[in-house]
C-alpha positions as CSV (number, residue, x, y, z in Angstrom):
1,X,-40.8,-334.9,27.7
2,X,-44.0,-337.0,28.4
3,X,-41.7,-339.8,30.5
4,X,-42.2,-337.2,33.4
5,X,-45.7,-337.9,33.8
6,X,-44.8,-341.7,34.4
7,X,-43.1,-341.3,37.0
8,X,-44.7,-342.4,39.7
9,X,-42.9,-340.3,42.2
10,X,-44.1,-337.3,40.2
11,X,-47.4,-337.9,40.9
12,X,-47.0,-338.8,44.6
13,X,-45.4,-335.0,44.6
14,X,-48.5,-333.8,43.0
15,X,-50.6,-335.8,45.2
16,X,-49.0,-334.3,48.2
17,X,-49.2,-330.3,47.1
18,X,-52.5,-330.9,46.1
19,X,-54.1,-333.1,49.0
20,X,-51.9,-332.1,52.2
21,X,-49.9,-328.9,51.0
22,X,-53.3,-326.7,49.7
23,X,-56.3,-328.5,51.2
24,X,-54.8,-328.8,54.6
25,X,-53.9,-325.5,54.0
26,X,-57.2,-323.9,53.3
27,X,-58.9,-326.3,55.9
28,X,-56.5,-324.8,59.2
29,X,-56.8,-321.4,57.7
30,X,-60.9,-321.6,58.0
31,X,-60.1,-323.0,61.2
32,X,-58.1,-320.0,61.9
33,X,-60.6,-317.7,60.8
34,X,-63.6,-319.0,62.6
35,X,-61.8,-319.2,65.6
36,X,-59.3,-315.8,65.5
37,X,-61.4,-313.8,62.9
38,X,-60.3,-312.8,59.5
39,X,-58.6,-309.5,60.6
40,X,-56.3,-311.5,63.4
41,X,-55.5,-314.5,61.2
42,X,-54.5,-312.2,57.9
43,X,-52.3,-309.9,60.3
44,X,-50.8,-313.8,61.8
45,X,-49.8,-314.4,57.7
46,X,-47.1,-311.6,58.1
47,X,-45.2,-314.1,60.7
48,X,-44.2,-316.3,57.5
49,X,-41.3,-315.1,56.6
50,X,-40.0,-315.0,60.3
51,X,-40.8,-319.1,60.7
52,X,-39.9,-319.7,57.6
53,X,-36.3,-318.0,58.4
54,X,-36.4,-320.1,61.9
55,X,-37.1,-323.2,60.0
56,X,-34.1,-322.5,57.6
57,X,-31.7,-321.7,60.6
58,X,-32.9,-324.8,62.2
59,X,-33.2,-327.7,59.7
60,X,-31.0,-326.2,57.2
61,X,-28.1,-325.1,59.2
62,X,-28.2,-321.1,57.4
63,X,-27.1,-318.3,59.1
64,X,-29.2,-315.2,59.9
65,X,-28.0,-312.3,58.3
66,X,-28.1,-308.8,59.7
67,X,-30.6,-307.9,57.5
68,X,-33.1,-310.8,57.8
69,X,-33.1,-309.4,61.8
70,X,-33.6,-306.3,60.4
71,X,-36.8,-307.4,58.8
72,X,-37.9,-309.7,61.2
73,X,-37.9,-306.6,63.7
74,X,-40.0,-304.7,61.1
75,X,-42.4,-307.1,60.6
76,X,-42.7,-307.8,64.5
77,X,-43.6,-303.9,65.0
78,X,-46.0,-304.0,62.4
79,X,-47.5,-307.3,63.6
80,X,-47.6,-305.4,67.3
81,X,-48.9,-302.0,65.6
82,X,-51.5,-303.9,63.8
83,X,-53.1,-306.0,66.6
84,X,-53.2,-303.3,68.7
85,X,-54.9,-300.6,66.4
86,X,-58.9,-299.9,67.1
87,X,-58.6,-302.1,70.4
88,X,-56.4,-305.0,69.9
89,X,-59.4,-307.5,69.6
90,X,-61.8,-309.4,71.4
């Protein structure tokens, strides 16, 4: 169906993934990097899944199961374990 492509609002939504989803992306994550260091900002990646569960409770009303806290505790240890392995940092 080629009438997609058409669409204007289509191509705004590729516009937006492409120009402020990925580049602004990439651009705060070699922010990130220069400024934390590669080993700090990969372990800070882990943390999505927690934020992106807070933004769902938030915005979209969901519940937290018993398992997401489950997970978000796991992923908290490791996060601690992880930055403070070999000295913690700078």
């Amino acid at each position: 169906n080629l009438d997609r492509f058409l669409d204007p609002v289509n191509w705004m939504n590729l516009v937006f993934l492409g120009v402020l989803a990925s580049a602004a992306s990439f651009v705060l994550w070699s922010a990130a990097c220069g400024r934390l260091g590669v080993v700090k900002t990969t372990v800070a990646l882990y943390l999505t899944p927690l934020v992106g569960v807070a933004f769902a409770t938030v915005f979209l009303g969901e519940k937290v199961t018993w398992l997401e806290a489950a997970g978000g505790c796991v992923i908290l240890v490791g996060v601690a374990v992880a930055t403070k392995a070999k000295g913690g940092g700078k």
